[in-house]
C-alpha positions in Angstrom: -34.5 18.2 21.2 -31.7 17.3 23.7 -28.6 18.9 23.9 -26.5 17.9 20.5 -22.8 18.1 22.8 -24.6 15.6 25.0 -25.7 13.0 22.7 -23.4 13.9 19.5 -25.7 15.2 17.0 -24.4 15.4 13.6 -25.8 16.8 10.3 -24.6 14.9 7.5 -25.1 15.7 3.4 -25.3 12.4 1.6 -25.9 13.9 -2.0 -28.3 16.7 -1.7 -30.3 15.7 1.5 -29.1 16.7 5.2 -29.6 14.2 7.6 -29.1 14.7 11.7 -28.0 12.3 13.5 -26.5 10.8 16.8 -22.4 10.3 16.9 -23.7 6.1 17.7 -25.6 6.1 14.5 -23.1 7.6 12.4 -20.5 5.5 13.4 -22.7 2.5 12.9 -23.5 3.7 9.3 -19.9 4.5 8.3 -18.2 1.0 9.9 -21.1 -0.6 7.3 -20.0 1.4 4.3 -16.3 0.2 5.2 -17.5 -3.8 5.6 -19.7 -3.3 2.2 -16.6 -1.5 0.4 -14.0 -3.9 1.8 -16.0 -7.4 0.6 -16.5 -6.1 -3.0 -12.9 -5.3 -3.3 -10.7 -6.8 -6.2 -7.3 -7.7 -6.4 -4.9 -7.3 -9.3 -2.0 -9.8 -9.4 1.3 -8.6 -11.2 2.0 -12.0 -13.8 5.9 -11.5 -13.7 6.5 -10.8 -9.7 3.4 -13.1 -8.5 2.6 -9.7 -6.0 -0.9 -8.7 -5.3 -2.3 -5.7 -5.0 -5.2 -3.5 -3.2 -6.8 -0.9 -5.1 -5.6 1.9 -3.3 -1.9 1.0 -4.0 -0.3 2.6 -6.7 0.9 -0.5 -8.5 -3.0 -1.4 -8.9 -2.8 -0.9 -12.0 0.7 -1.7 -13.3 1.1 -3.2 -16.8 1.8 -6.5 -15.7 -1.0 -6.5 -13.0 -3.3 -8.8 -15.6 -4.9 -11.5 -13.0 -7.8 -10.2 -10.7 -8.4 -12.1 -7.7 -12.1 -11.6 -5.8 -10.5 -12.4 -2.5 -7.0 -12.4 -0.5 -7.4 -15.8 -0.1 -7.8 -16.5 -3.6 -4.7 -14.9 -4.6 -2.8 -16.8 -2.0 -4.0 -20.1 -3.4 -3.1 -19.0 -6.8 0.8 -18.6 -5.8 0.9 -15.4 -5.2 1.8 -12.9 -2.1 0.6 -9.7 -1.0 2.2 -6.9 -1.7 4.8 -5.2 1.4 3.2 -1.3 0.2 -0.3 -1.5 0.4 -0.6 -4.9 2.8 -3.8 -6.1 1.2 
């Protein structure tokens, strides 16, 4: 096996299995978790302010935030504008 500093071997646990693999592959494999996880994100729009949020923004889930949007776009159409905390 080469040298792991040289080609950037990496074990990885995904559950309970260990996987090794190159620093290219890895990277590959996370910037794919990020473009699945970011086009099956949901919006929630707050009905009173007409602000939109991101789920990792901690007005996600406010009591007004009633309207869920699919896609940035959508929201936008629908009158409303993204939030100036969590820039969606």
């Amino acid at each position: 096996m080469p040298d792991s500093s040289l080609w950037g071997y990496r074990e990885i646990m995904i559950g309970k299995k260990l996987f090794k693999t190159t620093l290219v592959t890895f990277a590959a494999t996370m910037l794919f978790v990020v473009v699945a996880t970011a086009s099956s994100l949901v919006y929630h729009g707050n009905v009173k302010s007409h602000i939109f949020h991101a789920p990792h923004c901690r007005y996600f889930n406010c009591k007004n935030c009633r309207v869920v949007f699919n896609s940035r776009e959508e929201a936008i159409k629908a009158g409303f504008r993204p939030c100036k905390i969590c820039n969606p």
